[in-house]
LOPA-394049 format. One record per residue (C-alpha): residue in three letters; y, z, x. Coordinates in Angstrom, 2 decimals. Example, Ala and Ser with C-alpha at 12.3 -4.5 7.8 and 13.67 -1.06 7.14 Angstrom:
2
REC   kolmi        yy        zz        xx
REC     ALA     -4.50      7.80     12.30
REC     SER     -1.06      7.14     13.67
//
This chain:
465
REC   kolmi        yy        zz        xx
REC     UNK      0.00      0.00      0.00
REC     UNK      3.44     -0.98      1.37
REC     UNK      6.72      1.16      1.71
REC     UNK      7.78     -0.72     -1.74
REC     UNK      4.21     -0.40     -3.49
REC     UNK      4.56      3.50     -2.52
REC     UNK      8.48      3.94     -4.12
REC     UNK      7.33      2.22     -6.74
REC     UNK      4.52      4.36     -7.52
REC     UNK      6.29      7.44     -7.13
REC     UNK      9.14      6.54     -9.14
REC     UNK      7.16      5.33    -12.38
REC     UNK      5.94      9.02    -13.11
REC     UNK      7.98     11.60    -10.44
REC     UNK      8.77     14.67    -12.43
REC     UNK     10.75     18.20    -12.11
REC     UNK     13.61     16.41    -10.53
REC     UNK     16.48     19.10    -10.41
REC     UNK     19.67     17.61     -8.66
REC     UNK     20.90     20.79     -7.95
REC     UNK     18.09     22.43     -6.17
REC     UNK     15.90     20.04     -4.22
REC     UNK     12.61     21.08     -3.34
REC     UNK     10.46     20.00     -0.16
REC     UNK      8.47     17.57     -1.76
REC     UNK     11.77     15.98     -3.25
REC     UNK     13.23     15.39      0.21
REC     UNK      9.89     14.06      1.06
REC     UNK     10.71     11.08     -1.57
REC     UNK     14.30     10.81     -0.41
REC     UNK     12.83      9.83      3.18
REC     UNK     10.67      7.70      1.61
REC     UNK     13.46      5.61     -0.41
REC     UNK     15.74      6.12      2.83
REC     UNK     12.75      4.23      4.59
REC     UNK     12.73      1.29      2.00
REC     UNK     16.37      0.91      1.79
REC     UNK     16.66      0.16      5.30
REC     UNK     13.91     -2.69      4.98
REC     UNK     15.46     -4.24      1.59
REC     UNK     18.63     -2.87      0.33
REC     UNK     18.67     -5.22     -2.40
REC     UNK     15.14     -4.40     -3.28
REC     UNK     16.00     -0.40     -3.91
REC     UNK     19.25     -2.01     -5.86
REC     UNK     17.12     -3.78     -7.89
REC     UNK     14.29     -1.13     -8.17
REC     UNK     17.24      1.48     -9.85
REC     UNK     18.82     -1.23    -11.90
REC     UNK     15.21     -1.73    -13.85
REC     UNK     14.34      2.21    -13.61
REC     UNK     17.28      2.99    -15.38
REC     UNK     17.79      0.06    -18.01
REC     UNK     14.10     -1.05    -18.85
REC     UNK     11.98      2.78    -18.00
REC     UNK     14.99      4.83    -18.79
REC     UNK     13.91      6.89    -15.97
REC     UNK     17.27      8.69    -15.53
REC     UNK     17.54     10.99    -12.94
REC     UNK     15.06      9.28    -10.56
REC     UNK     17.40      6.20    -10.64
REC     UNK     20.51      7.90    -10.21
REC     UNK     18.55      9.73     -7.39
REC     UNK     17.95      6.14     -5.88
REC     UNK     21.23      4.95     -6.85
REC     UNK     22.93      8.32     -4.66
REC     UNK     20.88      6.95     -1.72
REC     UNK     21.62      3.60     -1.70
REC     UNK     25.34      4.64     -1.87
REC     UNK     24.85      7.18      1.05
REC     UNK     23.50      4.04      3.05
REC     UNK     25.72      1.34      1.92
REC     UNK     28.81      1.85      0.01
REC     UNK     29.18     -1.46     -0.83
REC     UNK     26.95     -1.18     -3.39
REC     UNK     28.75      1.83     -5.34
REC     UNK     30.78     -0.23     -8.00
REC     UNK     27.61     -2.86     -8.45
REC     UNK     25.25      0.52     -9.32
REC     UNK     28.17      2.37    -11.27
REC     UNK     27.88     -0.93    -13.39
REC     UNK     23.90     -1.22    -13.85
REC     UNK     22.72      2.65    -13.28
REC     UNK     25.57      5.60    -13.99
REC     UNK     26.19      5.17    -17.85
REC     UNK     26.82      8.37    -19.04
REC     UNK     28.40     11.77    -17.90
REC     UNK     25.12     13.35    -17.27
REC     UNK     24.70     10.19    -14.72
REC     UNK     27.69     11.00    -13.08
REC     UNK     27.28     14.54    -12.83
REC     UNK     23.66     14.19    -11.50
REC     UNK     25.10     11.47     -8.79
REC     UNK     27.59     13.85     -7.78
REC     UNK     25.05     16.97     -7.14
REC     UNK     22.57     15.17     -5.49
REC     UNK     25.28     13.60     -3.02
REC     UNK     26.35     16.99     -2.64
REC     UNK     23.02     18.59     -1.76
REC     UNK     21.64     15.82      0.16
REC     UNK     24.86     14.83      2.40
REC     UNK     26.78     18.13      2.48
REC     UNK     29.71     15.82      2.96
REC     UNK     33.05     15.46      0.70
REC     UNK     32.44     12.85     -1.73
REC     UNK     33.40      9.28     -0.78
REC     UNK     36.81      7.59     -2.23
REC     UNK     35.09      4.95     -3.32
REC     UNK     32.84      7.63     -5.52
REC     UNK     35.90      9.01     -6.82
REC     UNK     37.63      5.81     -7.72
REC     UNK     34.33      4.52     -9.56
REC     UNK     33.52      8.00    -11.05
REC     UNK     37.47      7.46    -12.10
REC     UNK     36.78      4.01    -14.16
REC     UNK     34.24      5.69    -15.67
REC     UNK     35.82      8.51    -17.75
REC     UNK     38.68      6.62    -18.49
REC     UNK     36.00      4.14    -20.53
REC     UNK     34.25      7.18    -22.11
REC     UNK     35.39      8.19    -25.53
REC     UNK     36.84     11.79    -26.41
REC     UNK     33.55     12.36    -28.00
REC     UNK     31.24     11.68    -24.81
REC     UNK     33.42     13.28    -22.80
REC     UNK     33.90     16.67    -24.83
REC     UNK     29.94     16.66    -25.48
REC     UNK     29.46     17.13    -21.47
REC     UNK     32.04     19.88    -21.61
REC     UNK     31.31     23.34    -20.69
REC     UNK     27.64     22.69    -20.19
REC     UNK     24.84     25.39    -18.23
REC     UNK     24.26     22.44    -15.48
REC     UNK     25.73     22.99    -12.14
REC     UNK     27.97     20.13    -12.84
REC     UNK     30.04     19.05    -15.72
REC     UNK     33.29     16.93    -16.93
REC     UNK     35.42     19.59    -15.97
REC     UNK     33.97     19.89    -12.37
REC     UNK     34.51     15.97    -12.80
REC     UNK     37.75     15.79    -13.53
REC     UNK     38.55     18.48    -10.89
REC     UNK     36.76     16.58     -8.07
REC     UNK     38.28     13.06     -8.97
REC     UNK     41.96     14.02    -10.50
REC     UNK     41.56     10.82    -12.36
REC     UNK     44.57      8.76    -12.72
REC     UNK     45.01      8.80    -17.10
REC     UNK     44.57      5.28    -18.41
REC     UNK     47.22      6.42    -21.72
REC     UNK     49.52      9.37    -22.25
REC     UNK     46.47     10.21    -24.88
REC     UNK     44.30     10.32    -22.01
REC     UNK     45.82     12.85    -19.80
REC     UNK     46.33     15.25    -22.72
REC     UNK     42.61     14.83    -23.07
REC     UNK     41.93     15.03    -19.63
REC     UNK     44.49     18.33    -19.43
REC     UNK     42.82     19.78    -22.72
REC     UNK     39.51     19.58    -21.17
REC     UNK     40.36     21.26    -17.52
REC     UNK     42.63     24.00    -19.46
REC     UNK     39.38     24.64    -21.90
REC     UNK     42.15     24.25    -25.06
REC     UNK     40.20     21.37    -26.52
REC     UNK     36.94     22.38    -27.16
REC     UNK     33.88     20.07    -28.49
REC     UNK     32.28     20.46    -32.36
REC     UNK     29.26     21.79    -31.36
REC     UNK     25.63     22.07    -33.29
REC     UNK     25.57     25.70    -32.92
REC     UNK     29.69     26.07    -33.47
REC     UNK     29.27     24.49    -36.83
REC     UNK     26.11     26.18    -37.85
REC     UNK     27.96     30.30    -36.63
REC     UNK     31.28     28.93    -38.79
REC     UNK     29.77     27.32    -41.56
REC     UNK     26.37     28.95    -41.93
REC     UNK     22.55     27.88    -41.66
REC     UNK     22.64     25.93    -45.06
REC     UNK     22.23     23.43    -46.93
REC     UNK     25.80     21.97    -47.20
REC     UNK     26.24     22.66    -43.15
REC     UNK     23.34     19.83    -42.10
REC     UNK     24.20     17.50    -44.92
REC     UNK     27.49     17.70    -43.16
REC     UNK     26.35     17.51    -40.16
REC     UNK     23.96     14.29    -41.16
REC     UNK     26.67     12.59    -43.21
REC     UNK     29.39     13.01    -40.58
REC     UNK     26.80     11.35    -37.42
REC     UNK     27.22     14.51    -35.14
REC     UNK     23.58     15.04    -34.19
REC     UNK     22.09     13.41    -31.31
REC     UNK     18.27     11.99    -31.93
REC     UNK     17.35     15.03    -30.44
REC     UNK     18.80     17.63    -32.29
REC     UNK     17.70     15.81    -35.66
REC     UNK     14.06     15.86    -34.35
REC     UNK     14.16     20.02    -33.16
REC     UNK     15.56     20.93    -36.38
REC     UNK     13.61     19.16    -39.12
REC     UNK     12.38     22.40    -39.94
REC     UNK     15.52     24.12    -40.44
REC     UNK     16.55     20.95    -42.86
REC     UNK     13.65     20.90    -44.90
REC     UNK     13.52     25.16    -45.02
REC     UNK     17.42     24.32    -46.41
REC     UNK     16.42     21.88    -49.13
REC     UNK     18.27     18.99    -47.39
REC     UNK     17.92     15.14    -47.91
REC     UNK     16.40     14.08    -44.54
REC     UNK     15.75     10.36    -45.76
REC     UNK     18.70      9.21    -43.26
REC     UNK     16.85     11.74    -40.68
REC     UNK     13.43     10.40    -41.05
REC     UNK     14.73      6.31    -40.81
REC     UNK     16.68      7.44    -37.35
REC     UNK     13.30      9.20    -35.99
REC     UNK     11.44      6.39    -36.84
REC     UNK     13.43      3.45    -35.51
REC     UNK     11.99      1.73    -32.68
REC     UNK     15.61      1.14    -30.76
REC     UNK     16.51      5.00    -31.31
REC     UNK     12.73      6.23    -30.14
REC     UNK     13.20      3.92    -26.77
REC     UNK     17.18      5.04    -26.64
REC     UNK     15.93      8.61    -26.72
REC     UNK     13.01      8.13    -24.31
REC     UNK     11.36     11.70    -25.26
REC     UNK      8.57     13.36    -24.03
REC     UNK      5.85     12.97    -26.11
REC     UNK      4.80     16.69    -26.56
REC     UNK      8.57     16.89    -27.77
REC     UNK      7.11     14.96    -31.55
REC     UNK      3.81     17.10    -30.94
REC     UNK      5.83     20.94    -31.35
REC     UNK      7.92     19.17    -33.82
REC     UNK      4.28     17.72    -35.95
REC     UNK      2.43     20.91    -34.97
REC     UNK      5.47     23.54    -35.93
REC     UNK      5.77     21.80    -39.83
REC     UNK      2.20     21.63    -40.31
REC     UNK      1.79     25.28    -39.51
REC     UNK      4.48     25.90    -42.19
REC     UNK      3.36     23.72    -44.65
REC     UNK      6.35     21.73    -44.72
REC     UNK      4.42     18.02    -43.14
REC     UNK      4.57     15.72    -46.18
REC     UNK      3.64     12.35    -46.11
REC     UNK      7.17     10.81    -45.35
REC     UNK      7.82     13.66    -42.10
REC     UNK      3.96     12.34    -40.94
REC     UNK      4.84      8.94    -41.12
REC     UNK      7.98      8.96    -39.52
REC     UNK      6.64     10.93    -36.42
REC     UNK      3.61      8.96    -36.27
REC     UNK      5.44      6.01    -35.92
REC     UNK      7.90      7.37    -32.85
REC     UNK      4.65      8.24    -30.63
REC     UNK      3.09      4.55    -31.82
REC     UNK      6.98      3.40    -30.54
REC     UNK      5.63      4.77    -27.35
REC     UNK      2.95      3.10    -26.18
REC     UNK      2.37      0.16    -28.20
REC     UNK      3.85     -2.26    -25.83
REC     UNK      1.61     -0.36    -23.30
REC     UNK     -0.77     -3.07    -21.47
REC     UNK     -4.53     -2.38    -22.73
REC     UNK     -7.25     -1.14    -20.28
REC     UNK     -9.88     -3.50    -20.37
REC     UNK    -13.55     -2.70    -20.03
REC     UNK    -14.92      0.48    -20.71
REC     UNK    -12.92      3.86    -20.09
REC     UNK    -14.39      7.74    -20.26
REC     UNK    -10.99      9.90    -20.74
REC     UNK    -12.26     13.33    -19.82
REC     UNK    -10.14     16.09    -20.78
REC     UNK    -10.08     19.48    -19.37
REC     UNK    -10.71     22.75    -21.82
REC     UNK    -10.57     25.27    -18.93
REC     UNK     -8.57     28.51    -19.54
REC     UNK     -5.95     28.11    -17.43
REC     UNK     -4.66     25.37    -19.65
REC     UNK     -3.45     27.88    -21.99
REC     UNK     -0.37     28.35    -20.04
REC     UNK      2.78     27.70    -22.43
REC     UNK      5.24     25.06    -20.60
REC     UNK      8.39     25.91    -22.74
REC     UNK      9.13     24.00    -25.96
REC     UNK      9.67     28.31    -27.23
REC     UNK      5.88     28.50    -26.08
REC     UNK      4.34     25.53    -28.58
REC     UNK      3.11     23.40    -25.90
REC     UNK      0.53     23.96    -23.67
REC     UNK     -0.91     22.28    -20.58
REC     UNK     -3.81     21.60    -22.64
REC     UNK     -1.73     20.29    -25.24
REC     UNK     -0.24     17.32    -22.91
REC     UNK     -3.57     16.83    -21.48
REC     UNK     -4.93     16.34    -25.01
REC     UNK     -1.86     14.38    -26.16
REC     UNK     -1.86     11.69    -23.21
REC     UNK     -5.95     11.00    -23.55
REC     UNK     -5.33     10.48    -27.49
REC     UNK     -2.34      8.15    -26.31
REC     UNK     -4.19      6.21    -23.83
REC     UNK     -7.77      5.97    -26.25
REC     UNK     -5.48      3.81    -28.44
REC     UNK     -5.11      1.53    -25.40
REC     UNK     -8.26      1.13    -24.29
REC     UNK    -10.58     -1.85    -25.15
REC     UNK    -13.47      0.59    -25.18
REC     UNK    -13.49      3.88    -24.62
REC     UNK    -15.41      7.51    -24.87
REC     UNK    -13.33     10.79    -24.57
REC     UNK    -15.31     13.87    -23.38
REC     UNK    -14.01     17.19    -23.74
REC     UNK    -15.22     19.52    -20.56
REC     UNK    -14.87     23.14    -18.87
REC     UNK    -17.22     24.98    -16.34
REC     UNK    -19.84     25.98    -19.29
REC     UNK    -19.52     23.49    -21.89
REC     UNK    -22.46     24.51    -23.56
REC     UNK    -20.32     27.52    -24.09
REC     UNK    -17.42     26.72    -25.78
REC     UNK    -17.42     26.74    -29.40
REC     UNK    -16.76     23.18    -30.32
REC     UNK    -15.81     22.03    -33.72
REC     UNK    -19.65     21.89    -35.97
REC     UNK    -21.29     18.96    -35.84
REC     UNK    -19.77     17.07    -33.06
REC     UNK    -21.38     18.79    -29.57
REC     UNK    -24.13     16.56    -28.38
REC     UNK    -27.50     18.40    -27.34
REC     UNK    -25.78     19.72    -24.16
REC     UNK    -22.83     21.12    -25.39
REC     UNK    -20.13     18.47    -24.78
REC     UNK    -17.45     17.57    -26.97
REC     UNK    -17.74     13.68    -26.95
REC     UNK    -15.17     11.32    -29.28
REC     UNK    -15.64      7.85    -29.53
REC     UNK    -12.86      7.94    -32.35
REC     UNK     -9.71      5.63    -31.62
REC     UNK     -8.20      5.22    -35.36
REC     UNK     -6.91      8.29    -36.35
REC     UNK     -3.43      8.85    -36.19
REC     UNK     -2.39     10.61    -32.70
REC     UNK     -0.21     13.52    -33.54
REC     UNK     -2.57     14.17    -36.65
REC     UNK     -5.65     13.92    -34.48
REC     UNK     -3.75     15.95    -31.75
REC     UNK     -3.15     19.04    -33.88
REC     UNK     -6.49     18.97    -36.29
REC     UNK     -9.32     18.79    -34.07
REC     UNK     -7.64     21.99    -31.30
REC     UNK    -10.88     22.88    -29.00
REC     UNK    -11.03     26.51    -27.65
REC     UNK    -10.16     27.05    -24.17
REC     UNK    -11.95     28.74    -21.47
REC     UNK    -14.02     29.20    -18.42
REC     UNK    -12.48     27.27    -15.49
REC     UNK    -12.49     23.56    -14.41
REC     UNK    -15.98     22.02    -12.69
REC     UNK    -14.59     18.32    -11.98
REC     UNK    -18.08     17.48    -11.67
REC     UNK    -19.40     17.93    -15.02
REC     UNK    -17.76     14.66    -16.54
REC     UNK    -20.11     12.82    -13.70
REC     UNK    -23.02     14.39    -14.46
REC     UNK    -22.90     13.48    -18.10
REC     UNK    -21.57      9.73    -17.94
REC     UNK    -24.96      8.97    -15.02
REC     UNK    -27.05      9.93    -18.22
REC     UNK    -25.38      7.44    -20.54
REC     UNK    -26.21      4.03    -20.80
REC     UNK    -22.93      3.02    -21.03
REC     UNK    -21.18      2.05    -17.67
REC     UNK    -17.32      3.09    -17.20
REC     UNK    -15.08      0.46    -15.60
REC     UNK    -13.01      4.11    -14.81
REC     UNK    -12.88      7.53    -15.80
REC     UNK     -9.79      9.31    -16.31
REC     UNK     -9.90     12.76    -15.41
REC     UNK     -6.75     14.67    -17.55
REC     UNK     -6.47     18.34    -15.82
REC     UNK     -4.67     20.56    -13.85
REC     UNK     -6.42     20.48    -11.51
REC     UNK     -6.90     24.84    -10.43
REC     UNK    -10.65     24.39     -9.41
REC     UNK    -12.18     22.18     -7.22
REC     UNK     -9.29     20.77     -6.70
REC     UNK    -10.19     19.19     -3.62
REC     UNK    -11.00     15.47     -3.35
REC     UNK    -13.59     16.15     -1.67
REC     UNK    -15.56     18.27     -3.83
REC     UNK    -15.93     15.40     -5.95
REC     UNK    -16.15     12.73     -3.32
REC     UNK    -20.44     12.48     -3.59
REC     UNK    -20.28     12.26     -7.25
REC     UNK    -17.96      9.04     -6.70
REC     UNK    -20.16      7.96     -4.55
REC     UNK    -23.45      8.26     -6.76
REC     UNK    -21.53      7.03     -9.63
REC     UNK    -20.50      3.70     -7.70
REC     UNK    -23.86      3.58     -6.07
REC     UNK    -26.25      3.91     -9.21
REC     UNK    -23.67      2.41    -11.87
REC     UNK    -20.83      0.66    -11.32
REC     UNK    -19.76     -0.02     -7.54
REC     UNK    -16.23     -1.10     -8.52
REC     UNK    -15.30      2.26    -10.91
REC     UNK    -11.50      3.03    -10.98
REC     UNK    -10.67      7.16    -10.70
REC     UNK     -7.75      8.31    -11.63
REC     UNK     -7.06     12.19    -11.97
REC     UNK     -3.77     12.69    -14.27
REC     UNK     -2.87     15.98    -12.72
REC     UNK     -0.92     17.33    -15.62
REC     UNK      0.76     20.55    -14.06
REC     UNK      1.08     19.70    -10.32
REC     UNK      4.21     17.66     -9.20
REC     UNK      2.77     15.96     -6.13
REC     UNK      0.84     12.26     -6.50
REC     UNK     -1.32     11.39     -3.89
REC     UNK     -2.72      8.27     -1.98
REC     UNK     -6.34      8.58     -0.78
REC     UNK     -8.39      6.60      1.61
REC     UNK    -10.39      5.12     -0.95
REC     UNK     -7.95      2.82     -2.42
REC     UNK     -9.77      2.85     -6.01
REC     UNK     -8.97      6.87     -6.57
REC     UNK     -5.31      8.05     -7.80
REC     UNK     -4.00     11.01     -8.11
REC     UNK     -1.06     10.53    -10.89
REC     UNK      1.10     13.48    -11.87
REC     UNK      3.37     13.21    -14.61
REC     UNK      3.73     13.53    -18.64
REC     UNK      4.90     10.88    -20.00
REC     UNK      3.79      7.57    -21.25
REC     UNK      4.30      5.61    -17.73
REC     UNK      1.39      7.54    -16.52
REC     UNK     -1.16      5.14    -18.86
REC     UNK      1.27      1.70    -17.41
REC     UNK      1.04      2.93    -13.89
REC     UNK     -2.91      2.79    -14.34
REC     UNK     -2.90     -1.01    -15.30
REC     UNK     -0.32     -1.68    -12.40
REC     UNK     -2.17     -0.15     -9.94
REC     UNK     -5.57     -1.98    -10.69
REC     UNK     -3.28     -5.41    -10.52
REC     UNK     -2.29     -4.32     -7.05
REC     UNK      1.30     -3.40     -8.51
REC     UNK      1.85     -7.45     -7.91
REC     UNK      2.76     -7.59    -11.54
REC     UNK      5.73     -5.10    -11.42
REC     UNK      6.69     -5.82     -8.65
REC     UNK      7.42     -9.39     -9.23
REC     UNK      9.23     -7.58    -12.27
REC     UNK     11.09     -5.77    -10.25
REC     UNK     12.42     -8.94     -7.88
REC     UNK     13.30    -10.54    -11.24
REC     UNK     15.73     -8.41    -12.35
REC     UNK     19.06     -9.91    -12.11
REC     UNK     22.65     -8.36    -10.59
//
């Protein structure tokens, strides 16, 4: 894999990016797109330009974008135009210089970042105001004193610095006006909730008695649900959270079906035959935020359900240390205890939160091996989804690999979605990948890699400037 292959990889699925507090393994990636700029400038341009406009990949573009700057300033105003397009874009830009450099920003930063707020509208600007990141508009407009555009402007710009002019925000209508009915219809009528905030309080509309119809057509629109690029464990706590309080009618379970569909239906399909093998262990439990309604296991569960519906065949097996132990659902553990589902039509959210398994023991990476040598059926891959906290080691799984290749199918992709680590990996044996990540570019980056990346790639070199 080349320098290019490698950024390219890494930047399809890196996650935990904080601009503000870089971590080893994040300056590890910086060296690696400092390496790559210095071969093909134009290449990294290119590379942020389609991150950021055709993944939405936000703060791993700006990232890019901040080191591209750092190595050629020539190339601010041409990234300004095709990467930084919002105030969060600026303000991660402006910490990552900051932490990476340690130098004072660059005029040419300030007259861009300049251009910038003077396009924004009061609106965008006052909805970055007073924000918990380490950066906002009024660090901005400190840093930059930009020059007003309009007498309006400056008064703006003034009111913002002085904190006199403060934004209408969610929770500063809902302490004034009240959790109520009248509040959100106000708030729904009026446009002042992002996709976001619509989607985190369905329950709080429907508990209130409110029309949602509007709500529901937003969630559901394909240009909104790729605008919004979410996470898609954020629909799962929304799905899981009304169903719990009987508040999921048909119309809610429609709408949120059809957002997760949004996001991988123009996923490319796995051919062959996959086995998606999902890991039950305990430590899986562990909440990941979301006010505790996700879980490790949840996102595990959630991307194999995702990536059965693009696979041209495929089994998912459901495993721990003991899976004779666990207490599977009745009438669907085969004579050894494993959970195996060959189903690909239900609905994912639905089939998500209806069929939960119980989780416990701890994670034997081998057992998925030993059950798909006793099957007749022959796996063009197996996808391991885990975290990865026992044998965790390549190696400890390295024979069964080898056995598996040897006895079944000598050209078997591996790929081990590592669901709570942070780090992705490249092995000597070019046909096993270690992918970390949550979202839905970890089921692309699987087709790319088995077409040698030269398809994306060549994507990437046709993006135009």
């Amino acid at each position: 894999m080349t320098d290019k292959q490698h950024l390219l990889w890494q930047t399809m699925t890196y996650t935990n990016l904080n601009p503000s507090k870089l971590t080893p393994k994040d300056y590890d990636f910086i060296n690696l797109m400092d390496k790559v700029i210095n071969q093909d400038v134009l290449f990294a341009v290119k590379l942020a330009v389609y991150l950021r406009n055709i993944e939405n990949r936000r703060s791993v573009s700006v990232l890019l974008a901040t080191m591209i700057i750092v190595n050629d300033s020539n190339k601010t105003e041409l990234l300004f135009d095709n990467v930084i397009k919002s105030v969060d874009d600026i303000c991660k830009l402006v910490d990552f210089y900051h932490n990476i450099t340690a130098k004072p920003y660059l005029s040419v930063i300030k007259k861009n970042i300049n251009r910038l707020l003077n396009s924004f509208d009061e609106k965008t600007l006052l909805s970055f105001s007073y924000s918990d990141k380490s950066t906002d508009i009024v660090d901005l407009l400190k840093i930059c004193h930009p020059k007003a555009t309009s007498p309006q402007r400056n008064l703006l710009f003034k009111g913002i610095v002085e904190k006199t002019i403060r934004p209408d925000t969610l929770n500063k209508a809902l302490s004034v006006n009240g959790n109520n009915k009248q509040t959100w219809q106000n708030l729904i009528d009026s446009n002042k909730l992002t996709y976001l905030q619509k989607l985190s309080n369905l329950k709080n509309m429907i508990k209130n008695d409110v029309d949602i119809e509007s709500v529901l057509a937003d969630l559901s629109d394909y240009q909104q649900v790729i605008k919004a690029n979410l996470y898609p464990h954020k629909y799962y706590c929304c799905y899981k959270v009304l169903k719990e309080n009987g508040m999921l009618n048909n119309d809610v379970k429609q709408s949120l079906e059809k957002a997760v569909e949004y996001q991988y239906q123009n996923l490319p399909t796995l051919k062959g035959n996959t086995l998606l093998a999902v890991d039950v262990s305990g430590s899986l439990t562990k909440e990941i935020g979301d006010n505790n309604l996700t879980t490790y296991g949840d996102i595990a569960r959630l991307l194999a359900v995702m990536s059965q519906k693009k696979c041209q065949d495929s089994t998912m097996l459901y495993f721990s240390a003991a899976s004779e132990d666990v207490p599977w659902l009745k009438g669907k553990v085969d004579s050894k205890g494993y959970f195996v589902d060959e189903d690909a039509t239900s609905s994912v959210l639905e089939k998500c939160c209806s069929e939960v398994p119980v989780y416990r023991t701890i994670t034997d990476l081998h057992l998925p091996f030993k059950w798909a040598m006793k099957q007749q059926q022959v796996y063009d891959r197996i996808i391991y989804f885990t975290d990865w906290q026992h044998n965790s080691d390549y190696n400890s799984i390295s024979k069964d690999i080898e056995e598996y290749r040897r006895e079944k199918n000598k050209d078997c992709w591996i790929y081990i979605i590592d669901v709570k680590g942070d780090i992705q990996k490249l092995l000597e044996d070019e046909k096993v990948t270690v992918i970390a990540g949550w979202g839905k570019n970890t089921i692309s980056l699987i087709s790319a890699i088995e077409d040698g990346l030269s398809n994306l790639m060549n994507e990437i070199e046709r993006v135009t400037l």
